[in-house]
N, CA, C and O atoms as a GROMACS GRO file, in nm:
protein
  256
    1UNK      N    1   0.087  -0.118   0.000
    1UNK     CA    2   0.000   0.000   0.000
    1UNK      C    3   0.091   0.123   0.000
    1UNK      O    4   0.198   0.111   0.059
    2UNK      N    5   0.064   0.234  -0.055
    2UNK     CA    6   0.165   0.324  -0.112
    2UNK      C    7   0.080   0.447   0.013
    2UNK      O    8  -0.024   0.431   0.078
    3UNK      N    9   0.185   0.576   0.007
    3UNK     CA   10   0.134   0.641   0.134
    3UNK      C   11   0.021   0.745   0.059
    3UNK      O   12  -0.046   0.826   0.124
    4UNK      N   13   0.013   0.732  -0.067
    4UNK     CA   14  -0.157   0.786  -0.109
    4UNK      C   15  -0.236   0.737  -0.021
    4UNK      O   16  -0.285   0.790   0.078
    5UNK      N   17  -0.254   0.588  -0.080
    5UNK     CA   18  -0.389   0.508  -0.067
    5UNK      C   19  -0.374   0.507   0.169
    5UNK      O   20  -0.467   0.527   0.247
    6UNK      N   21  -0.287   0.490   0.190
    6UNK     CA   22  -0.258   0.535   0.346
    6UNK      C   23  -0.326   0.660   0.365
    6UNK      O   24  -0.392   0.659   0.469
    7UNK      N   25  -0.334   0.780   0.293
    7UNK     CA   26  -0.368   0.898   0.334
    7UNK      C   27  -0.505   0.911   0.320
    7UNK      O   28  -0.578   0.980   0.391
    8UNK      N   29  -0.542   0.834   0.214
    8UNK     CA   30  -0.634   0.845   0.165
    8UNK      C   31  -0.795   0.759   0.256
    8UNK      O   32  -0.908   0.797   0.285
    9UNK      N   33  -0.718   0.634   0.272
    9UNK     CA   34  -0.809   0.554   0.404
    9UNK      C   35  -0.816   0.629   0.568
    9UNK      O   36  -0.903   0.619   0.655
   10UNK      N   37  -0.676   0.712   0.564
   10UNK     CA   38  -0.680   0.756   0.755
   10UNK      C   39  -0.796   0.852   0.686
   10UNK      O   40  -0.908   0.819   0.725
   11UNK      N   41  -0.796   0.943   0.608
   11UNK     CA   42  -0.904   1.038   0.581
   11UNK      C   43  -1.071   0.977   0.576
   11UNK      O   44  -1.152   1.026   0.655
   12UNK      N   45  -1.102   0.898   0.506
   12UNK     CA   46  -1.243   0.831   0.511
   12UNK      C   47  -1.237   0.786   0.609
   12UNK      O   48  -1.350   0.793   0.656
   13UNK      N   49  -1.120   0.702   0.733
   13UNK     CA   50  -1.148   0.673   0.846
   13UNK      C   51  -1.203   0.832   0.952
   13UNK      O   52  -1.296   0.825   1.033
   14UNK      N   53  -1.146   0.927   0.934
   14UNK     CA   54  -1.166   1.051   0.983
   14UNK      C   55  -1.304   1.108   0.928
   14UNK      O   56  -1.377   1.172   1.004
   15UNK      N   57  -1.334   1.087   0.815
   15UNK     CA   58  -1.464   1.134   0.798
   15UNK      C   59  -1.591   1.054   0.916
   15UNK      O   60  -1.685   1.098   0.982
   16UNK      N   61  -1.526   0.908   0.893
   16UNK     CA   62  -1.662   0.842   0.930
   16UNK      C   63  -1.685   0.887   1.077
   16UNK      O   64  -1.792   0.904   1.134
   17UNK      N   65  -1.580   0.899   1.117
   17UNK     CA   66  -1.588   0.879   1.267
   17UNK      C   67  -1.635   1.063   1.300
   17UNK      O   68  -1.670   1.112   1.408
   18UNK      N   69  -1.621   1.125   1.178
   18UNK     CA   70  -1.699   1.287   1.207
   18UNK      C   71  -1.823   1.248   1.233
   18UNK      O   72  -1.874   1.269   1.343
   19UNK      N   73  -1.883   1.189   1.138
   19UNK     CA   74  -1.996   1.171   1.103
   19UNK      C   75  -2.069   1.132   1.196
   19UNK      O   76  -2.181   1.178   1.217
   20UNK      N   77  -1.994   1.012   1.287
   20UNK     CA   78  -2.061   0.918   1.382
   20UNK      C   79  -2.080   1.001   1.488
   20UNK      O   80  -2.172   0.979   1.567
   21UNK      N   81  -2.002   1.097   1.500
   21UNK     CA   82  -1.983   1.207   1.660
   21UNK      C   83  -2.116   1.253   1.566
   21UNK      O   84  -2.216   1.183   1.579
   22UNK      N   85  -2.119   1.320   1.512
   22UNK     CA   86  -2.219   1.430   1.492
   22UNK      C   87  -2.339   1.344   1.488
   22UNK      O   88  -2.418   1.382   1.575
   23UNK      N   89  -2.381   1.246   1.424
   23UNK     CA   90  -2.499   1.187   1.471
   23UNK      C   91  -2.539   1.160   1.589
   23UNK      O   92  -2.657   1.182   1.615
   24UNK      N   93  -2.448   1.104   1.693
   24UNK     CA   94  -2.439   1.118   1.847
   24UNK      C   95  -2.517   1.243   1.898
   24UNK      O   96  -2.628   1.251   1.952
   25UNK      N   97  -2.426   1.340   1.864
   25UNK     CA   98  -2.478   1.451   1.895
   25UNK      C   99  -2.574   1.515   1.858
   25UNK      O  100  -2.594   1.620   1.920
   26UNK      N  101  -2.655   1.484   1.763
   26UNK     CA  102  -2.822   1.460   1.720
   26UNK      C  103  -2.889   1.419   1.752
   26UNK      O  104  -3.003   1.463   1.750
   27UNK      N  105  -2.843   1.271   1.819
   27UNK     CA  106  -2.916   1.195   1.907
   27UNK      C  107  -2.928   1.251   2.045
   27UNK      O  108  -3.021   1.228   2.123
   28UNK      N  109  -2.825   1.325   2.066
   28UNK     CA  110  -2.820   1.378   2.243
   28UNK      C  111  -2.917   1.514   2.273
   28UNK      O  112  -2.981   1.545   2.373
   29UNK      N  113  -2.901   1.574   2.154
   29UNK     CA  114  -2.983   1.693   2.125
   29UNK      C  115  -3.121   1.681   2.145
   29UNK      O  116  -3.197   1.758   2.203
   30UNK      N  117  -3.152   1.542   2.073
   30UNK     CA  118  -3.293   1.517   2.051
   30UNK      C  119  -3.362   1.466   2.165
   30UNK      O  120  -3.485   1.469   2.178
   31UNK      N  121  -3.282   1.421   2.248
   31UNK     CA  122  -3.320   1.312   2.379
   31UNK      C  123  -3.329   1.438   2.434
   31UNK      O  124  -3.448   1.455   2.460
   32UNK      N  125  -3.245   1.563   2.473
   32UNK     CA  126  -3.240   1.636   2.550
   32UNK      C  127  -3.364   1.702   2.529
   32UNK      O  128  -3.423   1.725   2.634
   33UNK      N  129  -3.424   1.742   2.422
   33UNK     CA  130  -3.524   1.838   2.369
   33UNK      C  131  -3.592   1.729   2.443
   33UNK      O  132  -3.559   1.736   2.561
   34UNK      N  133  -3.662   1.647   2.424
   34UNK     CA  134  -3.785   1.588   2.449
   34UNK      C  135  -3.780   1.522   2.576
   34UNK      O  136  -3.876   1.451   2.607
   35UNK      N  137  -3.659   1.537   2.670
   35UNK     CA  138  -3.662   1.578   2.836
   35UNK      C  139  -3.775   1.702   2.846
   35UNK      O  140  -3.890   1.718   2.889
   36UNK      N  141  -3.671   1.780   2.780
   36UNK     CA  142  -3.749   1.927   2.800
   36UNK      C  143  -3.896   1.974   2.781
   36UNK      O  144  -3.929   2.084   2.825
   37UNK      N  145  -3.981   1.897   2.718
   37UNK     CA  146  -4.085   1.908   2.654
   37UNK      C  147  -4.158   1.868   2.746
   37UNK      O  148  -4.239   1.947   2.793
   38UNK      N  149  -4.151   1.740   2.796
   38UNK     CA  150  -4.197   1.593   2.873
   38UNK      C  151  -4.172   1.705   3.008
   38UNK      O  152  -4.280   1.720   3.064
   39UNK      N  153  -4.068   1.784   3.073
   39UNK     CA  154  -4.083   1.828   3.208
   39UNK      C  155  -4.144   1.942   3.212
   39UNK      O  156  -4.176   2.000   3.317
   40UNK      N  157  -4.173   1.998   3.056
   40UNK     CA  158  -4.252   2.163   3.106
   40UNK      C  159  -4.415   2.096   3.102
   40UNK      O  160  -4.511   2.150   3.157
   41UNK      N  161  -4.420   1.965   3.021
   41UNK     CA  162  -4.580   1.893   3.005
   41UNK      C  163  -4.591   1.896   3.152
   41UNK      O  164  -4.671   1.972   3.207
   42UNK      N  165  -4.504   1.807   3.227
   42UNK     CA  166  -4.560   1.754   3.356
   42UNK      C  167  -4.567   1.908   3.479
   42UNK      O  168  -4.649   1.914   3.570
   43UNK      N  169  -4.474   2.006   3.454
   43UNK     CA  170  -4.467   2.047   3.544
   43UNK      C  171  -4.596   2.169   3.488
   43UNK      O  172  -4.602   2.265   3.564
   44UNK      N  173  -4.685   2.173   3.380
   44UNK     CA  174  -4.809   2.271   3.328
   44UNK      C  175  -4.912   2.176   3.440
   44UNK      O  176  -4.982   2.222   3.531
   45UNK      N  177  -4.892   2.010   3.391
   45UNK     CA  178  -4.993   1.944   3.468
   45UNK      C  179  -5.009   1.938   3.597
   45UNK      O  180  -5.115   1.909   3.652
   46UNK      N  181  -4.874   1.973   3.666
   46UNK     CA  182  -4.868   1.981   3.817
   46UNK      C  183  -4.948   2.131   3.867
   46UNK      O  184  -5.021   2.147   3.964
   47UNK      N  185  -4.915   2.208   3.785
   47UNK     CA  186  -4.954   2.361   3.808
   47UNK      C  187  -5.140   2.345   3.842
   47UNK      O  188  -5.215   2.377   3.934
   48UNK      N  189  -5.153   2.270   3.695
   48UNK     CA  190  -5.314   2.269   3.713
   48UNK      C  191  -5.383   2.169   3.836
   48UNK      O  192  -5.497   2.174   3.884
   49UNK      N  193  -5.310   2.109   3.856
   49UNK     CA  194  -5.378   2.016   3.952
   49UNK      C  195  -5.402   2.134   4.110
   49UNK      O  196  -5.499   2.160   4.181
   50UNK      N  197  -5.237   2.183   4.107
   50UNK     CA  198  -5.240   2.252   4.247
   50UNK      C  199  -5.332   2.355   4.235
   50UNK      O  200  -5.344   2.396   4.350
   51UNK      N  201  -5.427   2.440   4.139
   51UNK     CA  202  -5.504   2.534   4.100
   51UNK      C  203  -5.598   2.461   4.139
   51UNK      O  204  -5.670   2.509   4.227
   52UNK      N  205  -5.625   2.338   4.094
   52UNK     CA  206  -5.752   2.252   4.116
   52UNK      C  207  -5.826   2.240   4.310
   52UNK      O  208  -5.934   2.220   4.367
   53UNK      N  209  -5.672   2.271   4.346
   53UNK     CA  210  -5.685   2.184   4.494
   53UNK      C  211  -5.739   2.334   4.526
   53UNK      O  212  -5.852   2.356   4.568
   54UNK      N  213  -5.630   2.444   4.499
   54UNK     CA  214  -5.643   2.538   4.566
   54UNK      C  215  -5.794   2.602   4.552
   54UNK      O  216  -5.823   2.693   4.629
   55UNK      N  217  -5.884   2.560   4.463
   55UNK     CA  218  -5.994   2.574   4.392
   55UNK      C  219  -6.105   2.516   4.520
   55UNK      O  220  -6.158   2.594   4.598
   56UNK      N  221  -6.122   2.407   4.522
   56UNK     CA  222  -6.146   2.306   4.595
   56UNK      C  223  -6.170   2.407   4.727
   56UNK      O  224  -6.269   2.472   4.757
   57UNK      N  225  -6.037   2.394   4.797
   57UNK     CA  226  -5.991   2.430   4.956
   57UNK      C  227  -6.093   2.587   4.934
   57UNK      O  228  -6.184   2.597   5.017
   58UNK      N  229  -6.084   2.687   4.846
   58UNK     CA  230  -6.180   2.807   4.821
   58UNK      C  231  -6.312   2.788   4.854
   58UNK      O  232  -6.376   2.840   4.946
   59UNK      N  233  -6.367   2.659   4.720
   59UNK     CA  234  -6.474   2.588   4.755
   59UNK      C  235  -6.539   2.525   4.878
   59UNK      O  236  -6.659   2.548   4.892
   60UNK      N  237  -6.467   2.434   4.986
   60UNK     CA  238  -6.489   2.398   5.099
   60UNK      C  239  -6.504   2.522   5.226
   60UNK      O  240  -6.540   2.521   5.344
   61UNK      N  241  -6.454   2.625   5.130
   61UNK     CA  242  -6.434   2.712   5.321
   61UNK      C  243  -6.502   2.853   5.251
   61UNK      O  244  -6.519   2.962   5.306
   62UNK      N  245  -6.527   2.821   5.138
   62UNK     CA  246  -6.688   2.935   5.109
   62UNK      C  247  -6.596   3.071   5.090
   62UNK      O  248  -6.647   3.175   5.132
   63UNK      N  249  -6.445   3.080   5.020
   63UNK     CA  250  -6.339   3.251   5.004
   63UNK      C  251  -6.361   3.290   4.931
   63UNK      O  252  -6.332   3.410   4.929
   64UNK      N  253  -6.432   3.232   4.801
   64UNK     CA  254  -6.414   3.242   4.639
   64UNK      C  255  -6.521   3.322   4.637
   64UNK      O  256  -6.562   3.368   4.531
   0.00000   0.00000   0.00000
């Protein structure tokens, strides 16, 4: 093997392994986003529930 075809394979070895990071990091992006989504869902649903109670407790003691 002549030091072309050497230069030439470390390089497509260097591409792939760009490639593979950056898909990683698409993948990490994406997981991260849809943490984010999933904790502002739960923490809208927590909000409404505690509105609900606090609703309620108004309701039972006649403030509202």
């Amino acid at each position: 093997m002549d030091s072309q075809n050497i230069s030439y394979n470390a390089g497509q070895a260097k591409g792939q392994a760009q490639e593979k990071a950056s898909n990683l990091m698409d993948k990490a992006s994406n997981a991260a986003q849809s943490a984010k989504e999933s904790m502002q869902e739960t923490g809208q649903q927590m909000k409404a529930k505690a509105q609900g109670a606090a609703d309620a407790v108004k309701n039972a003691t006649g403030t509202n």
